[in-house]
C-alpha positions as CSV (number, residue, x, y, z in Angstrom):
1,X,-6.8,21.8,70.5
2,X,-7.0,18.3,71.6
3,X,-3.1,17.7,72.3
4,X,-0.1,19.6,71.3
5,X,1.2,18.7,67.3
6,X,3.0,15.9,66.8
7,X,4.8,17.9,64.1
8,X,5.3,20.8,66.5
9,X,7.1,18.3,69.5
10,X,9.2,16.8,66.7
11,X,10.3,20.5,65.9
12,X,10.9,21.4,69.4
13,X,13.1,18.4,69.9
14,X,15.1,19.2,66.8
15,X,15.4,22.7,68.2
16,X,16.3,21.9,71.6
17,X,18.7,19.1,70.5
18,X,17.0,16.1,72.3
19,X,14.9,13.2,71.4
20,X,13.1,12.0,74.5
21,X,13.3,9.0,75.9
22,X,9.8,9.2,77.6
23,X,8.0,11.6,75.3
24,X,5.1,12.6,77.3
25,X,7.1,14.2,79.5
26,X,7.2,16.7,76.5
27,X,3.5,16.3,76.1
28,X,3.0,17.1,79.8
29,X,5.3,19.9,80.1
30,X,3.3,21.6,76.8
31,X,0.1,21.2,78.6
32,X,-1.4,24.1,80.2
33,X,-4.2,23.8,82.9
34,X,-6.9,24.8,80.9
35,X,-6.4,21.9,78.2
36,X,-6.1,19.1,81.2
37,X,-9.0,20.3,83.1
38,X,-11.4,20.4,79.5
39,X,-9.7,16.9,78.6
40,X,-10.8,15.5,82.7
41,X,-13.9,17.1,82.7
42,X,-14.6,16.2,79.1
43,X,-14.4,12.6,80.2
44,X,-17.1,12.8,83.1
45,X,-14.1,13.0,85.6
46,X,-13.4,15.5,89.0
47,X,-10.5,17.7,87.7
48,X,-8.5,18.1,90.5
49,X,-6.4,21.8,90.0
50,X,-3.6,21.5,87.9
51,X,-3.5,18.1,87.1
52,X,-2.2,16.5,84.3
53,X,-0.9,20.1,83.6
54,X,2.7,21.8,83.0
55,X,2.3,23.1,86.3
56,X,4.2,19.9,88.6
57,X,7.1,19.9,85.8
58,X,7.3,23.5,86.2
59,X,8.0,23.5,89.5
60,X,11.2,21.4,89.3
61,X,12.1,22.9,86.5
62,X,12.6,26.1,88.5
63,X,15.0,24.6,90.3
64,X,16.7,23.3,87.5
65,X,17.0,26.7,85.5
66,X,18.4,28.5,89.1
67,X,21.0,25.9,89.8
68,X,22.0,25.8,85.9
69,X,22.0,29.6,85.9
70,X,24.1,29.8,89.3
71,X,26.4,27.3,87.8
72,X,26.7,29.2,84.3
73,X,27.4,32.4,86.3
74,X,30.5,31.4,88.6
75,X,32.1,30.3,85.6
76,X,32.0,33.3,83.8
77,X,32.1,35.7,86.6
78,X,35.3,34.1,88.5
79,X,35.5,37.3,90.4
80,X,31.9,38.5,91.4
81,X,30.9,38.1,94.4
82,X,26.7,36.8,95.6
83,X,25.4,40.6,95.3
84,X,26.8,41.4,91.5
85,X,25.9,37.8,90.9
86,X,22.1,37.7,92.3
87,X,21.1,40.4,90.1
88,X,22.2,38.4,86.9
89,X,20.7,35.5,87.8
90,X,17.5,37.7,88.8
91,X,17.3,39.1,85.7
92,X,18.3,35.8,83.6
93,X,15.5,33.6,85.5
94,X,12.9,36.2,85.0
95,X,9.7,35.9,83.6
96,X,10.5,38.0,80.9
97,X,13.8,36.3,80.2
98,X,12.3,33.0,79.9
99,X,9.3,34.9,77.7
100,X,11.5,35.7,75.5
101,X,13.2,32.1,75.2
102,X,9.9,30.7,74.8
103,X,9.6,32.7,71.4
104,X,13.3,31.7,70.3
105,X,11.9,28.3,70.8
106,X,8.6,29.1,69.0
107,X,6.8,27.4,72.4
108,X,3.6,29.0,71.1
109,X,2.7,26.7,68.2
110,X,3.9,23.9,70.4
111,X,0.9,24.6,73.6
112,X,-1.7,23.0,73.9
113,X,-4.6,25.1,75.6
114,X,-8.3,24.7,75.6
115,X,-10.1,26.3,73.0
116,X,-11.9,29.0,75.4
117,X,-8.4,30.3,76.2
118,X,-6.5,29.8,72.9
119,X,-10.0,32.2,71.8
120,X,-8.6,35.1,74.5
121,X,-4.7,34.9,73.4
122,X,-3.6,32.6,76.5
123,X,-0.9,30.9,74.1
124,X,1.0,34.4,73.5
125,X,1.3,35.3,77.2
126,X,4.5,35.8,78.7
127,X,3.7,34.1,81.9
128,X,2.0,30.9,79.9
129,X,5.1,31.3,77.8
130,X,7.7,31.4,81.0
131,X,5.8,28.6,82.8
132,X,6.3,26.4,80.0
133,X,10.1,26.9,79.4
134,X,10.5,26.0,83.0
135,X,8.5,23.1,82.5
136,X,10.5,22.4,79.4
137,X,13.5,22.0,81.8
138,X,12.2,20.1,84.0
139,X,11.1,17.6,81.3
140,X,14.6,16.9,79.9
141,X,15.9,16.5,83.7
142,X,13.6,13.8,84.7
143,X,13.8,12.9,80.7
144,X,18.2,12.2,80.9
145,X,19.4,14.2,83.9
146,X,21.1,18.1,83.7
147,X,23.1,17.2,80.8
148,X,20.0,18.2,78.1
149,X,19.2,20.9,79.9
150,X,22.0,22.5,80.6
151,X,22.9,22.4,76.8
152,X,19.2,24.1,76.0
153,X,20.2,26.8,78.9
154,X,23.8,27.6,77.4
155,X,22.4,28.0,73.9
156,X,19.3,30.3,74.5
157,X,20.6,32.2,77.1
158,X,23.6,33.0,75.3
159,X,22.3,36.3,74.3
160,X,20.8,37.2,77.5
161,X,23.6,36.9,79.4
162,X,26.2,38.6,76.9
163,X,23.6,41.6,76.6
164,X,24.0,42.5,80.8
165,X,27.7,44.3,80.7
166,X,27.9,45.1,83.8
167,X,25.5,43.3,87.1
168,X,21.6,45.1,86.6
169,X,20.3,46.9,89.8
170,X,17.3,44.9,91.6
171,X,14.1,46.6,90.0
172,X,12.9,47.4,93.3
173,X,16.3,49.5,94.2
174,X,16.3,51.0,90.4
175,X,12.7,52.0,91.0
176,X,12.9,54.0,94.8
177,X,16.4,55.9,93.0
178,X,14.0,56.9,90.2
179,X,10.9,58.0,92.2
180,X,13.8,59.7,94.7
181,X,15.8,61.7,92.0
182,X,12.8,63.5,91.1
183,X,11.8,64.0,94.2
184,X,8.5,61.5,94.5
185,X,7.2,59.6,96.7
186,X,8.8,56.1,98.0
187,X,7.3,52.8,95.6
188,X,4.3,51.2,97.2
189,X,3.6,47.7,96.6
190,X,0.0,46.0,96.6
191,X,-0.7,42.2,97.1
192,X,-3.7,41.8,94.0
193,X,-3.6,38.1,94.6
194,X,-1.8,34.8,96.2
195,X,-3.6,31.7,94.8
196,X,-2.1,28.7,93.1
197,X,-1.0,25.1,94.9
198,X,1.4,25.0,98.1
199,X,4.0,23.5,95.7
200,X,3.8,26.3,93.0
201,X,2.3,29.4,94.5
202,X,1.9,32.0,92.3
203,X,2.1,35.9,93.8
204,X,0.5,39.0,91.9
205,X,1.7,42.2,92.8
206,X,1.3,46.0,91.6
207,X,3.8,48.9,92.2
208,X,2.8,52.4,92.3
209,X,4.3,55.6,92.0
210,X,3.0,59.1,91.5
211,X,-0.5,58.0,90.0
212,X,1.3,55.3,87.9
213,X,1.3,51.5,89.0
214,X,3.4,48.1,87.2
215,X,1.8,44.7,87.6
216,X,4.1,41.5,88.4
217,X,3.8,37.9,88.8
218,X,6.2,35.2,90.6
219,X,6.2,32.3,92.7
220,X,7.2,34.3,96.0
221,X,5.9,37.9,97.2
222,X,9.4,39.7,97.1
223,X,10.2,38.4,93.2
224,X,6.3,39.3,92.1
225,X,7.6,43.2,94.0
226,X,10.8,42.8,91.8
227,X,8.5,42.3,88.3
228,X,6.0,44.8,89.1
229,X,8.8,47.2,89.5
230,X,10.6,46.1,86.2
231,X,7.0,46.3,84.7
232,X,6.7,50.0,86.1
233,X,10.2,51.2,85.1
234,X,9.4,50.0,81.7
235,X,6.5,52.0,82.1
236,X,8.1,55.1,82.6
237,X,10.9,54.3,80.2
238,X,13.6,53.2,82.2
239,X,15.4,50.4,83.1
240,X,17.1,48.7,86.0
């Protein structure tokens, strides 16, 4: 693929409910490494990691999905207090949250990857997919301020946040009650890898209990140990 669809970014807009002012800010933030680096090394260039990738948009756009989430959740939770509300907005910032919007947006069609990944499935992973609705935000905030993404947050969250009832236990906390009630051993959490740019750091974790393990993925050690412990009680059929 040699640059996302024009078709597809006109769709995405239409979905999201904003025409942008600087467009390739949309471009950018549907670019995943892979297609940058074939694009700067395709051109005789050194590709420097990450460049001209998703991956800077991303990172503010993090930011921008907490503080719109935070925000979102005082409102409607008037008398929770930091606890009840962390493990919403845990749960609503997650990776697989934001997988999941990625497919309400149809994201997929909209990527652009290089062809060596698009051949192994990259465009249909949920972390691609999360990393690029993050991205997504942070587009429209340097595109027109909070406004636009606020708007896409309220409307494709809607469901997610409804669904919770009452405040979800931290995965971690869900997981040791599980392993403990029948009488297991305590969780154990491995580091498989911390790579990725000091601005974007990306943690790989795996839980383990009783011969089983859960893999997770975040942007600090302790929310990568939260997602392999969602991963693992998924695993065994449970939630937290």
């Amino acid at each position: 693929m040699s640059g996302s669809n024009p078709v597809e970014l006109e769709r995405l807009q239409q979905a999201i409910g904003h025409q942008f002012r600087a467009p390739d800010l949309l471009r950018e933030a549907l670019t995943h490494r892979s297609a940058a680096h074939q694009r700067a090394t395709g051109r005789g260039k050194r590709a420097t990691r990450g460049a001209g990738s998703n991956e800077r948009l991303e990172f503010i756009g993090d930011r921008v999905l907490g503080l719109l989430m935070a925000e979102w959740l005082l409102e409607r939770y008037p008398s929770e207090q930091e606890g009840a509300l962390g493990s919403r907005h845990a749960q609503l910032v997650s990776r697989t949250t934001l997988a999941e919007v990625a497919l309400a947006l149809d994201i997929p069609a909209a990527l652009d990857v290089a062809a060596h990944e698009e051949r192994i499935g990259i465009r249909n992973t949920a972390n691609v997919l999360a990393d690029a609705v993050e991205a997504l935000l942070g587009a429209l905030y340097l595109d027109d301020g909070l406004a636009p993404a606020r708007v896409l947050v309220r409307r494709f969250w809607t469901d997610a946040i409804v669904a919770q009832g009452r405040p979800p236990k931290d995965p971690k906390t869900a997981l040791q009650e599980w392993a403990l009630a029948r009488g297991l051993a305590l969780p154990a959490y491995e580091m498989l890898s911390a790579d990725g740019p000091s601005h974007a750091p990306r943690f790989v974790v795996q839980a383990h209990v009783a011969g089983f393990s859960g893999q997770g993925e975040a942007g600090n050690k302790r929310a990568a140990e939260s997602a392999a412990a969602a991963d693992l009680l998924t695993r065994f059929g449970a939630s937290s």
